[in-house]
N, C-alpha and C positions, 0 to 999 in steps of 0.2 A: 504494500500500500504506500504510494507518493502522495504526498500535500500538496497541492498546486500552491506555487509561490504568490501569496497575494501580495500586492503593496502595503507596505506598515505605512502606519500615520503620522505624521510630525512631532509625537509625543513624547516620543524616548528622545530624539536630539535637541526639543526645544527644555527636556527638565532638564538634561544633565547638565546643558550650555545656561542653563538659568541656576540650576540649584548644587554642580558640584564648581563648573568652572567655565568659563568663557571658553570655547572654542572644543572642547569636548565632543559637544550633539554634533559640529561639525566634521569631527573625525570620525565618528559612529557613521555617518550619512554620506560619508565616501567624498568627502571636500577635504584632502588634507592642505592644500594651501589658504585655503579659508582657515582651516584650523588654527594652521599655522599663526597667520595673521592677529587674530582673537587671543588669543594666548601668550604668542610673543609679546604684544601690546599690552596686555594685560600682566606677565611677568617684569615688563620691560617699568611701568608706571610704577606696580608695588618696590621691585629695587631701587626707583630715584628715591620711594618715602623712605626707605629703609637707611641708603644711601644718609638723608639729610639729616634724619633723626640720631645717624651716631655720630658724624658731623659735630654737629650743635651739642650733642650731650655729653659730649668728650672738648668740647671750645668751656661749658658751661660747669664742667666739673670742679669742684675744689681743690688748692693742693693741700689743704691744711686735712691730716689723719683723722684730726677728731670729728671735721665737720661730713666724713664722708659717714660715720655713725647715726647721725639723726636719720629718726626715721620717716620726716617730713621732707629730706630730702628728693626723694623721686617724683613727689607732686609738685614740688616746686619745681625743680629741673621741667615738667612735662611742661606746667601753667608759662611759663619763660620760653619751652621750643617753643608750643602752639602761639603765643603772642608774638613771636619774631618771625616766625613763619606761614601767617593763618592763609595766607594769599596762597601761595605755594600748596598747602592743604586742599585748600577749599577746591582749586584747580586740577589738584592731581584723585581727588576724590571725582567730581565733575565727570573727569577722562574715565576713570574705572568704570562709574554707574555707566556712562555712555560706552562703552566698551561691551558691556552684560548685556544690556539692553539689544545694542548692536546684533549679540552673536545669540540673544534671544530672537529677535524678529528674522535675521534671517535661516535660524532653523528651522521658524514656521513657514516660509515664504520658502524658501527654495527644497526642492525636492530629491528624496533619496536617492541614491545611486547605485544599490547595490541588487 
């Protein structure tokens, strides 16, 4: 007994691309340079935040031993990146959601290939 190959429906590549990772459903759906795309762009955005955030918290650090003991330290260090930085945030946050979004809509929109 054979299964006739039906067409699957947009649903597996638009959750994965929505709910594990950008450019995912596009791998599953037989687009690997779309995937590419979505993914790269999306690793590419979260490394600048990563990038800035040690940047700034290693610029922002103390040298004095005792002051690295408080333990209200790391909320200050964050309230100081985020206020030096919130443009830079706000923008590479921006890029992300539009990025999801992006490799959301077109898993729904463009059709499987396999």
């Amino acid at each position: 007994m054979t299964e006739k190959a039906r067409p699957r429906g947009p649903w597996r590549p638009v959750l994965l691309s929505g709910l594990v990772f950008p450019g995912l459903g596009q791998l599953v759906a037989g687009h690997p340079w779309r995937a590419l795309f979505f993914s790269g762009s999306s690793v590419g955005l979260l490394a600048a935040v990563v990038a800035r955030v040690m940047r700034e918290t290693q610029r922002l650090l103390p040298d004095d031993a005792e002051a690295l003991l408080d333990p209200a330290l790391p909320f200050r260090l964050a309230v100081e990146i985020h206020r030096a930085n919130a443009s830079f945030f706000f923008w590479a946050t921006l890029g992300i959601v539009a990025l999801w979004l992006g490799s959301v809509l077109d898993a729904w929109m463009t059709p499987t290939r396999r």
